[in-house]
N, C-alpha and C positions, 0 to 999 in steps of 0.2 A: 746175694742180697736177700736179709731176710723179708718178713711180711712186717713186722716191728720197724725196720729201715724204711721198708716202702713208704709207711703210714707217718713215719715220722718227716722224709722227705715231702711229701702233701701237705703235712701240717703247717713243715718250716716254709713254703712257696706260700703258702696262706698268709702267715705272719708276714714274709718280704709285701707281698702287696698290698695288707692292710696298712702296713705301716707306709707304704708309698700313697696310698689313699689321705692319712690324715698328714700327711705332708704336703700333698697337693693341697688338701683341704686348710691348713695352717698360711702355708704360701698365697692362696686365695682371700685368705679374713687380713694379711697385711696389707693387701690390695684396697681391700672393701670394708674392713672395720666390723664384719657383719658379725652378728654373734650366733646366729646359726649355724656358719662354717665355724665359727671357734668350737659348737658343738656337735656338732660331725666329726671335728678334727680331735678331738681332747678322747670321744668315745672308740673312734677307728684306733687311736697311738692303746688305751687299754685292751682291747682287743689283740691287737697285734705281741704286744708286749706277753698278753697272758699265752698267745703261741709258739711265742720263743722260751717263756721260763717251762713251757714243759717241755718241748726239746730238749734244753739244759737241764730239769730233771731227768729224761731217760739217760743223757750219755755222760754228762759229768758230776752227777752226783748218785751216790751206790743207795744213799739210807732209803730205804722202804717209806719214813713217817713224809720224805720231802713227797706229798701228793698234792699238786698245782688244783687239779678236779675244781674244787670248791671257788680258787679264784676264774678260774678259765671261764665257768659255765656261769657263777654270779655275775663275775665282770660283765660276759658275754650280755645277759640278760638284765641288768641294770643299764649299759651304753646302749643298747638297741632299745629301749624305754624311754631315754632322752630324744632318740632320734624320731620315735615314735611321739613324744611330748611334741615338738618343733613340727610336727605335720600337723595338730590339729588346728580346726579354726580357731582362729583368734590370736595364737600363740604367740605371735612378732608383739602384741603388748606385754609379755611376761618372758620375753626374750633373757633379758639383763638377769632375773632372777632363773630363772632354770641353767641361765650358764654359771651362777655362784655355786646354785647346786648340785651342777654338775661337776665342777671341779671340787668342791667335798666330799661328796659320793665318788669322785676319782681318789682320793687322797685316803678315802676311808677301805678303799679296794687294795692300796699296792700296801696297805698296815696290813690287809689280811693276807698278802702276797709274802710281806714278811715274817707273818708269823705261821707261814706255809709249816715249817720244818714240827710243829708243837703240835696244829690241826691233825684230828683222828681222818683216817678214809671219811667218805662216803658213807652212809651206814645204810647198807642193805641195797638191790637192784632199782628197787622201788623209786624212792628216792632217787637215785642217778636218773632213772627213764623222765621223771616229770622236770627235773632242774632241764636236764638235756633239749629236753621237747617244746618247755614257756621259752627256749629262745626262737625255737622256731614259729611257736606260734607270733610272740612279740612282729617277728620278720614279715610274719604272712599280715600284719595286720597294719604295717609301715605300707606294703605293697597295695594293699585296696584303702586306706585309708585316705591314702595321699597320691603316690604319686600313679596309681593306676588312673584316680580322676584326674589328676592334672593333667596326666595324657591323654584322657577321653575330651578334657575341655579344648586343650593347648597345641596337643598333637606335634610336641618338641619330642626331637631328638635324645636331650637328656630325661626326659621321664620316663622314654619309651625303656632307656637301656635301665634306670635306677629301678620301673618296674618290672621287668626281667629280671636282673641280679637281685633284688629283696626275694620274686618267689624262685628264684635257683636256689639262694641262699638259704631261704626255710622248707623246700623240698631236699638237702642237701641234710640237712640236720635232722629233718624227717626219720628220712632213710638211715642215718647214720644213728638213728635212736632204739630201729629195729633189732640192731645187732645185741644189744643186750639183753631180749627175750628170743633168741633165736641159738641153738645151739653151734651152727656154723655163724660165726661174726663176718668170720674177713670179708666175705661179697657186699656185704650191707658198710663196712666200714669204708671200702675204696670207692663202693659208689657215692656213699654218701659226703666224704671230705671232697674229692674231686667235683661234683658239682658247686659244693658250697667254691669252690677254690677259681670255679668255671662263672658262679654269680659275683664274686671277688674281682675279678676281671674286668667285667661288663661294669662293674663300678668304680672302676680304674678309669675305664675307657670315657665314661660320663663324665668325671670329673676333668677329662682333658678336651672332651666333644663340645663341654659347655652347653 
């Protein structure tokens, strides 16, 4: 097994449970009508998706130009922006309209998904380290924004675990941000996807703990 297999198998266990997140999440807004869960659920399904088409770049597709990068990291960092939107005060009165826009900024994401194959690299380290990194910041700011005081006020179960898996998640990205200004990558790469994969988890487990 190589280190490209390892990294790929983490990434694909990512995608599996993201994508079981915004199914739970989906399955919950049938229940409740809520448009919070629709936007939880619509952001977790791009995320997940943008995990599996790079999978499906590395192994079944050869051409060089197919690099996922651009949708993986924007998608990333545009749906962790909704979810961070729906944490501020006030938000349930602008509910309806953030979930319109959030399903056009979804639609406007999987056009740039398809026109993966046309889109140039990345251009330059630089670049990758800051796309890579505003997702984690977005993460760290979901975490103290919202549901860290929810669980300071509420003291639930589900805040406790949503604010643990947000900062797993954006210390997970963190670290996995290091690896591009470090001459040995691989340490910073497995630490850093397996915690994100470990805060993916804990927010599995929330959306079932209720």
């Amino acid at each position: 097994v190589t280190s490209k297999e390892i990294t790929d198998l983490i990434i694909g266990f990512q995608a599996v449970i993201t994508l079981l997140i915004s199914l739970r999440a989906f399955y919950l807004y049938s229940k409740t009508r809520s448009d919070t869960l629709f936007i939880v659920g619509l952001s977790m399904a791009v995320i997940g998706i943008g995990g599996i088409a790079g999978v499906i770049g590395d192994y079944l597709i050869t051409s060089q130009a197919f690099n996922t990068f651009w949708f993986r990291y924007i998608g990333q960092i545009v749906s962790y922006l909704f979810i961070f939107f729906i944490s501020l005060p006030g938000a349930e009165r602008h509910l309806r309209l953030l979930k319109w826009f959030n399903i056009i900024a979804s639609l406007a994401l999987f056009a740039m998904l398809v026109l993966t194959p046309v889109l140039p690299p990345i251009p330059g380290v630089t670049l990758t380290e800051v796309l890579s990194g505003a997702r984690g910041v977005v993460c760290l700011a979901i975490c103290f924004n919202y549901y860290f005081v929810m669980y300071g006020k509420k003291g639930t179960r589900f805040a406790f675990l949503m604010c643990a898996a947000f900062l797993l998640i954006a210390t997970g990205i963190g670290v996995y941000t290091i690896k591009f200004s470090t001459p040995n990558p691989l340490p910073y790469d497995y630490a850093g996807d397996s915690t994100r994969a470990l805060g993916l988890v804990l927010m599995l487990a929330a959306f079932f703990a209720g």
